[in-house]
C-alpha positions as CSV (number, residue, x, y, z in Angstrom):
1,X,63.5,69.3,186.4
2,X,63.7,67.6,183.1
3,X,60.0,67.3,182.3
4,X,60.0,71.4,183.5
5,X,62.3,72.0,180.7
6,X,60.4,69.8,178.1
7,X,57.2,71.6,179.3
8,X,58.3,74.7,179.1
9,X,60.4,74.5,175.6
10,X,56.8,73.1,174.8
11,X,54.9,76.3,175.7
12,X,57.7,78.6,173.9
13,X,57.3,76.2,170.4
14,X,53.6,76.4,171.2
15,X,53.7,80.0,170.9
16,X,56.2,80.7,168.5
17,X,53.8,78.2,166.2
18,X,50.8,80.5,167.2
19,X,52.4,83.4,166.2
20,X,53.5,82.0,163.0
21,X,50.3,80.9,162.1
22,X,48.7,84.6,163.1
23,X,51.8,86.4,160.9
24,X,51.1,84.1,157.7
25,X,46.9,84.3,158.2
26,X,47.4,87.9,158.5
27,X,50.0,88.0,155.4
28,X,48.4,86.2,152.9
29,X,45.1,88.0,153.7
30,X,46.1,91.1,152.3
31,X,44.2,91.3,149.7
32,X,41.4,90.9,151.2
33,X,41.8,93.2,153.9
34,X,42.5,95.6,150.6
35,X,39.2,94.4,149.0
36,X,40.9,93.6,145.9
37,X,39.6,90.1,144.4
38,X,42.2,87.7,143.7
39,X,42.7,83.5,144.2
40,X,42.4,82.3,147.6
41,X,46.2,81.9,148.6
42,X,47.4,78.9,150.5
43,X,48.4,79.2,154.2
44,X,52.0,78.3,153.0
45,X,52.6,79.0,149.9
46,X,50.3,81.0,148.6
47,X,49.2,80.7,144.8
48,X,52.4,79.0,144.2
49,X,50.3,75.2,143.3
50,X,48.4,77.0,140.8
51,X,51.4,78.8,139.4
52,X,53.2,75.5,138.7
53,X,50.4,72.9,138.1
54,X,49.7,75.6,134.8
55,X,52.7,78.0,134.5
56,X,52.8,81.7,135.5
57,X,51.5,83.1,132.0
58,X,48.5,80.6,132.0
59,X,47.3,81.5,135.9
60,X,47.1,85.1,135.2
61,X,45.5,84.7,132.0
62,X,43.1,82.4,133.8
63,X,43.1,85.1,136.8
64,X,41.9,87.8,134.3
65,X,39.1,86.3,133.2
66,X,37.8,85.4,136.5
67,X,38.7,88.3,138.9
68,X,39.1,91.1,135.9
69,X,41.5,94.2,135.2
70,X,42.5,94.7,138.8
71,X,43.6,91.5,141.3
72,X,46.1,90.1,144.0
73,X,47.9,87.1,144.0
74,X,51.0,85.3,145.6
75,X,54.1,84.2,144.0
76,X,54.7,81.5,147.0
77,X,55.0,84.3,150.0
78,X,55.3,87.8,147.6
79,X,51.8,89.6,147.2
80,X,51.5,90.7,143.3
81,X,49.2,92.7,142.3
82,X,47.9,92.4,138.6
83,X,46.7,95.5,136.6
84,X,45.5,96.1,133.2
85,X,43.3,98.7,134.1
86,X,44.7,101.3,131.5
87,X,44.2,104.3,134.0
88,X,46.1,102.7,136.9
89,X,48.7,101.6,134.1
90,X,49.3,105.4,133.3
91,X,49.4,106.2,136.7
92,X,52.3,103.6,138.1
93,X,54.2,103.6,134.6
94,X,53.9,107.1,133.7
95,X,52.5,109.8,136.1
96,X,54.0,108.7,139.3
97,X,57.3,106.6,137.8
98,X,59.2,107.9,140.8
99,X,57.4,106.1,143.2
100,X,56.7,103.0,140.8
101,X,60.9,103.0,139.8
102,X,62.0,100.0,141.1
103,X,60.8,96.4,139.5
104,X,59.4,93.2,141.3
105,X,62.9,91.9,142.8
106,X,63.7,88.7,141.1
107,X,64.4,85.8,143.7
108,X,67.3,84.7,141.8
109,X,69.2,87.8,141.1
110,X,72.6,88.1,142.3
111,X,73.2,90.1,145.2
112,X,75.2,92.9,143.1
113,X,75.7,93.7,139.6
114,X,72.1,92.8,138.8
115,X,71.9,94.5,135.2
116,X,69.9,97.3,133.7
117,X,67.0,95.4,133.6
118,X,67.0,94.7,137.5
119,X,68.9,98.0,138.5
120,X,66.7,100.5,140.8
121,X,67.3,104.3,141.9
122,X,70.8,105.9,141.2
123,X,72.2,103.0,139.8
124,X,69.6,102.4,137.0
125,X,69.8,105.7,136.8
126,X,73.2,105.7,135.9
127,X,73.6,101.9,133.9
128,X,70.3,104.0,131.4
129,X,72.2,106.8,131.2
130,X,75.2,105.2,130.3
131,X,73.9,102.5,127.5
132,X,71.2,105.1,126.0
133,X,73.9,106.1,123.2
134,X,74.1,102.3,122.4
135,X,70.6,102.5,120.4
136,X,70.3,105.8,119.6
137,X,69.7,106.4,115.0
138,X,72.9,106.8,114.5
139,X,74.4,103.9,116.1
140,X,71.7,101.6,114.4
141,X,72.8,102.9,110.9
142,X,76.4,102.0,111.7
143,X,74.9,98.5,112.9
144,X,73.2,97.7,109.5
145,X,76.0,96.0,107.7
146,X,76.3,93.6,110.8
147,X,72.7,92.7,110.6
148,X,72.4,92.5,106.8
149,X,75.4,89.8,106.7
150,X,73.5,88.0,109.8
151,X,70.6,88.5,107.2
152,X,72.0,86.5,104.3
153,X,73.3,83.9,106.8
154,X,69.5,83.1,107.4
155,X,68.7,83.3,103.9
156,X,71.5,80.6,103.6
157,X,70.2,78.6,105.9
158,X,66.8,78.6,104.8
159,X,67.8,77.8,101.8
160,X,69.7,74.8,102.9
161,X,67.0,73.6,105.4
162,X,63.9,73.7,102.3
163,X,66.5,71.7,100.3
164,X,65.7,69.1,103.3
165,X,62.0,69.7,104.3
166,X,59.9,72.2,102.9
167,X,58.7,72.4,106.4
168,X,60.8,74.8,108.6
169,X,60.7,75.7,112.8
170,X,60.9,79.0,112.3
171,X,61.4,79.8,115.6
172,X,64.8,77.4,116.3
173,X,65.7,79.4,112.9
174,X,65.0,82.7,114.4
175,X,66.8,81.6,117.7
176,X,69.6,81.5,116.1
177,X,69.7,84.3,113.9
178,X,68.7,86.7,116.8
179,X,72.0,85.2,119.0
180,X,74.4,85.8,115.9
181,X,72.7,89.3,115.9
182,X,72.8,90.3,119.6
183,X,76.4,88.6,119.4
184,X,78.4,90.8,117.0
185,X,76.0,93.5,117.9
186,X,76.6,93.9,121.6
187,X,79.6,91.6,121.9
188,X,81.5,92.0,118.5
189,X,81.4,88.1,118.8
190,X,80.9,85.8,115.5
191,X,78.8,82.4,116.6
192,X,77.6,79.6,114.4
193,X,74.3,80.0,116.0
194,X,72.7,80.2,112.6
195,X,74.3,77.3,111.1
196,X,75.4,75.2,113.8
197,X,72.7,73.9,115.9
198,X,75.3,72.4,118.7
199,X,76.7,76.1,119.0
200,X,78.0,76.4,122.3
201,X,76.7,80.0,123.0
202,X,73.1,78.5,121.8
203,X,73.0,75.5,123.8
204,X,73.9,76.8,126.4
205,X,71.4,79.7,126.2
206,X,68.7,77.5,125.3
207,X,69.7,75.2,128.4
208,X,69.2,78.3,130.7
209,X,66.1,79.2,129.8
210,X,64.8,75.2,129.5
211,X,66.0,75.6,133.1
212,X,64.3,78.9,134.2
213,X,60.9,76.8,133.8
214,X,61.8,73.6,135.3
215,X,64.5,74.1,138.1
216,X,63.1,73.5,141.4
217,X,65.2,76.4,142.7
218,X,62.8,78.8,141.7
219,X,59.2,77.9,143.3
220,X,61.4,77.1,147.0
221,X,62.5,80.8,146.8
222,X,59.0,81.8,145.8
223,X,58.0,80.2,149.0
224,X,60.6,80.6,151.1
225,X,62.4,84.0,149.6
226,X,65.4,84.5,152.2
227,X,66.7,81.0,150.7
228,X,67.6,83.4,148.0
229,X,70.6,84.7,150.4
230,X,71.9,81.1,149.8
231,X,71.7,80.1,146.2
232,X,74.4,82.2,144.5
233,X,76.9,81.6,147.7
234,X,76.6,78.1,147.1
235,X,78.1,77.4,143.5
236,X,78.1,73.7,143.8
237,X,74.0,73.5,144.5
238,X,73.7,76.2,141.4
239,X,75.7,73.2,139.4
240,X,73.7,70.3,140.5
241,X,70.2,72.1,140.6
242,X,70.8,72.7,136.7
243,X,72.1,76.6,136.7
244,X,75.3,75.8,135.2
245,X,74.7,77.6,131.8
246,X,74.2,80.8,133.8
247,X,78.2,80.0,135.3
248,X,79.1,79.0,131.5
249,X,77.4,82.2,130.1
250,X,79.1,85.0,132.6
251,X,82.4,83.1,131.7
252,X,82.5,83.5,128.4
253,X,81.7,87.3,128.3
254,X,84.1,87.5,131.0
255,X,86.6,86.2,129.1
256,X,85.4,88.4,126.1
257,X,85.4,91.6,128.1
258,X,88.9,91.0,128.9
259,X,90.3,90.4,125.8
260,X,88.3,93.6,124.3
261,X,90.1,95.7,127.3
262,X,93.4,94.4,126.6
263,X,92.8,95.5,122.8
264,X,91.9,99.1,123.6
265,X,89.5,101.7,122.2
266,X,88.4,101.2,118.7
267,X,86.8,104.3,117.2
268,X,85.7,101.8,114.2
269,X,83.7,99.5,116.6
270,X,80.3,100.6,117.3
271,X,79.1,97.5,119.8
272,X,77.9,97.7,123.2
273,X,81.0,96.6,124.6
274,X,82.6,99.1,123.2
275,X,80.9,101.7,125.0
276,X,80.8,100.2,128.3
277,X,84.9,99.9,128.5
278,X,85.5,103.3,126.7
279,X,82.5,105.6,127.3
280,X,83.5,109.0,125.4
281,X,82.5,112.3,127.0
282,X,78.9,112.5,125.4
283,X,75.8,114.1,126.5
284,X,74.7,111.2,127.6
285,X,77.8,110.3,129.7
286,X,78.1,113.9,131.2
287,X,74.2,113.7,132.1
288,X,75.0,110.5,134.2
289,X,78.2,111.8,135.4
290,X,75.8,114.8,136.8
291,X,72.9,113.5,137.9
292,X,74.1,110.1,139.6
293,X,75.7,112.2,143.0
294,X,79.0,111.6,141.4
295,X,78.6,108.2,140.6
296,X,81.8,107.0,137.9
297,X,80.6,106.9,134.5
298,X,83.4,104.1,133.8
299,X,81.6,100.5,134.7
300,X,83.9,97.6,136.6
301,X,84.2,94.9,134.6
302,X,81.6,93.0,136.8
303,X,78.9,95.6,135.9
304,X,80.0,95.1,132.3
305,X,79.6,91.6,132.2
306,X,75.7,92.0,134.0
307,X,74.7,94.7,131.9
308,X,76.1,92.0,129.0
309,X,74.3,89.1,130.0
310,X,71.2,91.1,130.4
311,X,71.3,92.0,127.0
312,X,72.4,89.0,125.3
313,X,69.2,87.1,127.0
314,X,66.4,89.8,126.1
315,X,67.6,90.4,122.6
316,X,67.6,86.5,121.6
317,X,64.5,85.4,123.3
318,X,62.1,87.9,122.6
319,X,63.1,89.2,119.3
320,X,62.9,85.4,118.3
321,X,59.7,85.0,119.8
322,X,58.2,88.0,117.8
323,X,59.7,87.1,114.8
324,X,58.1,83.3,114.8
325,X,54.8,85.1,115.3
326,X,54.9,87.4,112.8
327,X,56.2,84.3,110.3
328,X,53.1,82.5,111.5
329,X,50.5,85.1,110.6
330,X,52.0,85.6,107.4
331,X,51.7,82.0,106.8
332,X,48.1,82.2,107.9
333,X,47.0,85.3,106.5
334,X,48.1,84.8,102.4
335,X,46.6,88.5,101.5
336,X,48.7,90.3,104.5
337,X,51.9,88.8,103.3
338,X,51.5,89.1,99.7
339,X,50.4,93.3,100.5
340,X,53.8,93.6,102.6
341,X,56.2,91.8,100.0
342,X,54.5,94.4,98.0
343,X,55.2,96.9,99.8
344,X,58.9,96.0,100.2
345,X,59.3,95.5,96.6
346,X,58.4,99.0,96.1
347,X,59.6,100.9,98.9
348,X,63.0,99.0,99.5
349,X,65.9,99.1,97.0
350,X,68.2,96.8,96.1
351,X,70.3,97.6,99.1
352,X,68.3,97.5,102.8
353,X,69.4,101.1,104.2
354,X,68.2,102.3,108.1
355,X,66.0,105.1,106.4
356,X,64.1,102.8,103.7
357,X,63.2,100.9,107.3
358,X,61.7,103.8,108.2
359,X,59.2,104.3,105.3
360,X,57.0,100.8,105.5
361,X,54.1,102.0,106.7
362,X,52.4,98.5,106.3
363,X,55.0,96.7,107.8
364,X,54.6,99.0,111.1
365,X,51.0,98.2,111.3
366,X,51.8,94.2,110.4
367,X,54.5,94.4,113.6
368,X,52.3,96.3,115.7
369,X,49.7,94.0,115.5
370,X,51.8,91.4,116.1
371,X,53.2,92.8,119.0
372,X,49.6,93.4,120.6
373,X,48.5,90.0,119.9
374,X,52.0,88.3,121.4
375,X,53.0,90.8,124.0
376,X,56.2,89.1,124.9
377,X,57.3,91.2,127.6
378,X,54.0,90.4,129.1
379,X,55.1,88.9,132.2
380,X,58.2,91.0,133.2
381,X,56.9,94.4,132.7
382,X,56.6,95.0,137.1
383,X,56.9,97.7,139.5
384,X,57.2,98.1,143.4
385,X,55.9,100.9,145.0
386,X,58.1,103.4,147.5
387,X,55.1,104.9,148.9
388,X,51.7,104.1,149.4
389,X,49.1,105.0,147.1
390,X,45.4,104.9,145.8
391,X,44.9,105.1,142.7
392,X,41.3,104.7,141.3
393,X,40.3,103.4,144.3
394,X,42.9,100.7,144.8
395,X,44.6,100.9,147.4
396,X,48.5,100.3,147.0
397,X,50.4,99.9,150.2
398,X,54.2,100.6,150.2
399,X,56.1,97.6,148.9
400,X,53.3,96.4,146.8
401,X,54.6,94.3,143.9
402,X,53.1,94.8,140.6
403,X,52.4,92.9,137.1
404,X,51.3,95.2,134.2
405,X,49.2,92.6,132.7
406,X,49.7,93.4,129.0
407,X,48.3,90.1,127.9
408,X,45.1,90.7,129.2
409,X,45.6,94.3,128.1
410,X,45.6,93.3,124.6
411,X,43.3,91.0,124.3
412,X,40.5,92.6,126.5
413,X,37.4,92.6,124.1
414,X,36.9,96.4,125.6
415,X,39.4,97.9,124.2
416,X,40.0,95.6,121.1
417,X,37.0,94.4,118.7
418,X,37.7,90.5,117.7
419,X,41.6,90.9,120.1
420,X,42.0,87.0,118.9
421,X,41.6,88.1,114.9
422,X,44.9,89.4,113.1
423,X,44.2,92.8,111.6
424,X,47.1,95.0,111.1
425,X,44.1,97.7,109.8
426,X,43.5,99.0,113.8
427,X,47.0,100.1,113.6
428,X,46.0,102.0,110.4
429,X,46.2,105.9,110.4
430,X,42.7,106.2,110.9
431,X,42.4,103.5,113.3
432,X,45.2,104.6,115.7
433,X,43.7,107.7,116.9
434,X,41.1,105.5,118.4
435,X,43.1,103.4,120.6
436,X,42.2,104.4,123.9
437,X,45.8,105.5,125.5
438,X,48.0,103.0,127.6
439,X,45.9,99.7,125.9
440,X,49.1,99.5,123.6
441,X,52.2,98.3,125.7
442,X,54.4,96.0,124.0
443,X,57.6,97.6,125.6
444,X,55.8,99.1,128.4
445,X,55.9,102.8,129.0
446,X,57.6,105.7,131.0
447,X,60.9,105.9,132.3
448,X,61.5,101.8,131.9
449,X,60.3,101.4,128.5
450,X,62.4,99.0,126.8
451,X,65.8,101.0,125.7
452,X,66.0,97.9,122.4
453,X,62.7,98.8,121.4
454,X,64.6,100.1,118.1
455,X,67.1,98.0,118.2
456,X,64.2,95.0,118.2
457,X,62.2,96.5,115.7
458,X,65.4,97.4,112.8
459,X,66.7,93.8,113.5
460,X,62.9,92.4,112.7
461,X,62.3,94.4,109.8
462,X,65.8,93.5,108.1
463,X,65.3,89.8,108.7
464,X,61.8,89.7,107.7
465,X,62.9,92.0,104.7
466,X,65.1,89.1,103.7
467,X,63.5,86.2,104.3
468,X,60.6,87.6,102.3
469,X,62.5,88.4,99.3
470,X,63.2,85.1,98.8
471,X,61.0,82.4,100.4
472,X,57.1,82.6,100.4
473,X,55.5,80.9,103.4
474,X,52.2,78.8,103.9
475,X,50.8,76.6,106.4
476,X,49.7,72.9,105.8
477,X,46.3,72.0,107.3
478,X,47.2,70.0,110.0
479,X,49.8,73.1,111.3
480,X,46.2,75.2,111.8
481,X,46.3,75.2,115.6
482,X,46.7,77.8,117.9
483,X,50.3,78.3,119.2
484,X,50.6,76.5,122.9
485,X,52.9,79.6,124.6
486,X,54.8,79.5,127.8
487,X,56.5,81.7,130.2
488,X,59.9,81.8,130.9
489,X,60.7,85.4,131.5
490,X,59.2,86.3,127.7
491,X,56.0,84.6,126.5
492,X,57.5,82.6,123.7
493,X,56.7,79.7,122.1
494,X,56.2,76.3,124.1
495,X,57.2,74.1,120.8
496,X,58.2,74.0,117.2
497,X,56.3,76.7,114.7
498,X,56.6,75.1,111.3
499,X,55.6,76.7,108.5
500,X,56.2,75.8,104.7
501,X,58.9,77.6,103.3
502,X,59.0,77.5,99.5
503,X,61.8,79.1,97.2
504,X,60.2,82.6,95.1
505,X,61.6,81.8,91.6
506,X,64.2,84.0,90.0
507,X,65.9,85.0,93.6
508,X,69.6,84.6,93.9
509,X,71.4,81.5,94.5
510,X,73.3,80.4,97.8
511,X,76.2,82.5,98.3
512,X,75.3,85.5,96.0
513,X,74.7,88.4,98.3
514,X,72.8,91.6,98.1
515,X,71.7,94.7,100.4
């Protein structure tokens, strides 16, 4: 009877193994049976060896070359597929954005109150609704004073560091500066991010994103994604698996949130908070109030605190990213940075208003540029599709996951002459009307397009205003290397970005401010 038993619980394991083994041949040839080229996946895990032996930016850039503008790969067991085919890029972001709403789930996300960045349907319809009056012009204007303090603060520090080293990181400077914006921006919070590097808010930031690219949580979801289910019930393993700064992070604007509640409404405060505990009966709010089937335009405070932490993370690490980019070119490019203090010498007064912003034509093409050859949003620009779909031949099944590869949008030889030369002149008014449509996608496009875009690019221009006003930069010889970049989220930087920073003579001394 006994050896019946084992024979027979043999025969079921037997089968239930077969019929793994059929489900995960069948899975991971998807893209095959799609005829779309891509890496051969693993039987378990996919493309997930690849993925970590190089990093996620690296393997598509790598993928890209070999396979082209169109190709399938697996994040452990998800399919992905990779586009930056500009027609199909139209199509999913543009065209047909209500079947391409949703984004690639993230495997760590918590179960609710993901954030507008994760949100999907009604409830990103709703959250964008909500936080669009948060970066509209006139809320930016009423945000300048904030970011021309956070402005001198850099030029301070600066100032302080090239008394030490005429060698700056740029980028741990900018890190620091883009918290202390985001932070009395968004949060109405004042940090010593700028001059204190053991900050709590910026270690602790910095620790989560150190973590996002070495915590081993990550790649088991990948390949085993209902372990996702698990992770956020279990506080303890987030602790010991190195997640604690997200814990430290949502505590802290917790604690915020409540005291801002407990305060009341402010008509003289103009931060994100701000309008998420007191939303006042604007277009905007009576547009989400009728068009999300009734859905309360007043956000709990655990929706406040997601939408907050979303925000907080984008605007410090890729507006910091950007901004150690553009420091780098100018550094390397002499002519361009002596043509654009120039320009804001000329165009921008004494005091740095929103509208003189608005009239630097060479500074737009110097950003744009910048922006095409370090697409930082590269990586997490990503749809799912409802409904199936074929689009230029490729055929899109329901649930399809997909990565608008700008990287290898931007640097396809194509649709850019020289993509790995700086040259702010294809932005140039006769140049632009020759860039083929959708080739240019630094904040994505459609319905998702970044809602900081301006917030991003008035922040940039201020501190570069600044800095530039006052310091000259250069690079030493043996700083002449290409930037080594990683991906955590943004493609940022995977190490220091020195540049010398040298004093312009007759500016103002430490501590005497101007506009």
């Amino acid at each position: 009877m006994f050896l019946e038993v084992v024979f027979a619980a043999g025969v079921v394991l037997g089968l239930l193994l077969l019929a793994l083994h059929w489900h995960l041949k069948r899975h991971f040839s998807l893209f095959e049976r799609l005829s779309i080229p891509g890496p051969k996946p693993s039987l378990l895990i996919g493309n997930l060896r690849e993925i970590l032996a190089k990093g996620q930016f690296q393997a598509t850039v790598d993928w890209s070359e070999e396979y082209g503008r169109v190709f399938g790969y697996f994040e452990g067991y998800t399919p992905v597929l990779s586009v930056s085919d500009p027609e199909i890029l139209r199509e999913i972001l543009v065209k047909d954005a209500n079947n391409f709403n949703h984004r690639k789930p993230f495997p760590l996300a918590p179960r609710k109150s993901l954030g507008l960045f994760l949100e999907n349907g009604a409830q990103w319809h709703r959250s964008r609704s909500l936080l669009t009056p948060a970066f509209s012009a006139g809320k930016l204007k009423q945000m300048m004073p904030i970011m021309k303090t956070s402005g001198d603060i850099l030029v301070d520090e600066l100032s302080r560091q090239v008394t030490r080293s005429s060698e700056v990181d740029v980028y741990s400077v900018f890190q620091g500066l883009t918290l202390d914006i985001i932070g009395r921006c968004a949060f109405g919070l004042q940090t010593c991010a700028q001059t204190d590097r053991h900050d709590e808010f910026l270690t602790n930031i910095r620790s989560l994103f150190n973590t996002m690219s070495t915590t081993l949580i990550l790649p088991l979801v990948m390949a085993v994604p209902f372990l996702s289910h698990f992770v956020f019930a279990l506080k303890n393993v987030v602790f010991v698996f190195g997640m604690n700064p997200v814990v430290w992070l949502r505590l802290k604007l917790r604690d915020i949130i409540k005291l801002r509640k407990d305060m009341g409404p402010n008509p003289k405060v103009v931060d994100l908070v701000q309008l998420m505990l007191f939303p006042s009966n604007s277009r905007h709010t009576q547009e989400a109030d009728d068009n999300d089937n009734g859905m309360s335009k007043q956000m709990s405070e655990r929706e406040i605190v997601a939408q907050s932490m979303t925000f907080l993370l984008a605007g410090y690490e890729t507006t910091s990213a950007v901004l150690a980019f553009l420091s780098r070119v100018l550094a390397e490019n002499p002519d361009v940075q002596s043509r654009l203090y120039k320009e804001i010498d000329n165009l921008v007064g004494k005091d740095v208003t929103y509208e003189s912003l608005q009239n630097l034509p060479y500074f737009d093409k110097v950003f744009d540029e910048v922006c095409r050859m370090f697409p930082t949003a590269s990586q997490i620009v990503t749809r799912q599709a409802a409904e199936s779909r074929v689009i230029n031949g490729v055929q899109i099944p329901a649930g399809m996951n997909m990565h608008a590869n700008i990287w290898a949008l931007h640097h396809d030889p194509q649709f850019w002459n020289q993509p790995e030369v700086f040259d702010p002149e294809r932005f140039s008014t006769a140049n632009k009307d020759q860039i083929q449509p959708y080739t240019y996608l630094p904040f994505g496009a459609g319905p998702r397009k970044c809602i900081g875009m301006r917030f991003a690019m008035v922040e940039t221009k201020v501190a570069v205003i600044k800095m530039l006003r006052d310091f000259s930069l250069t690079l030493e010889e043996h700083h002449k290397v290409p930037i080594e970049l990683i991906g955590r989220g943004a493609i940022v930087p995977k190490n220091e970005v020195k540049v010398k920073v040298t004093k312009r003579s007759g500016q103002r001394t430490l501590g005497i401010r101007h506009g």
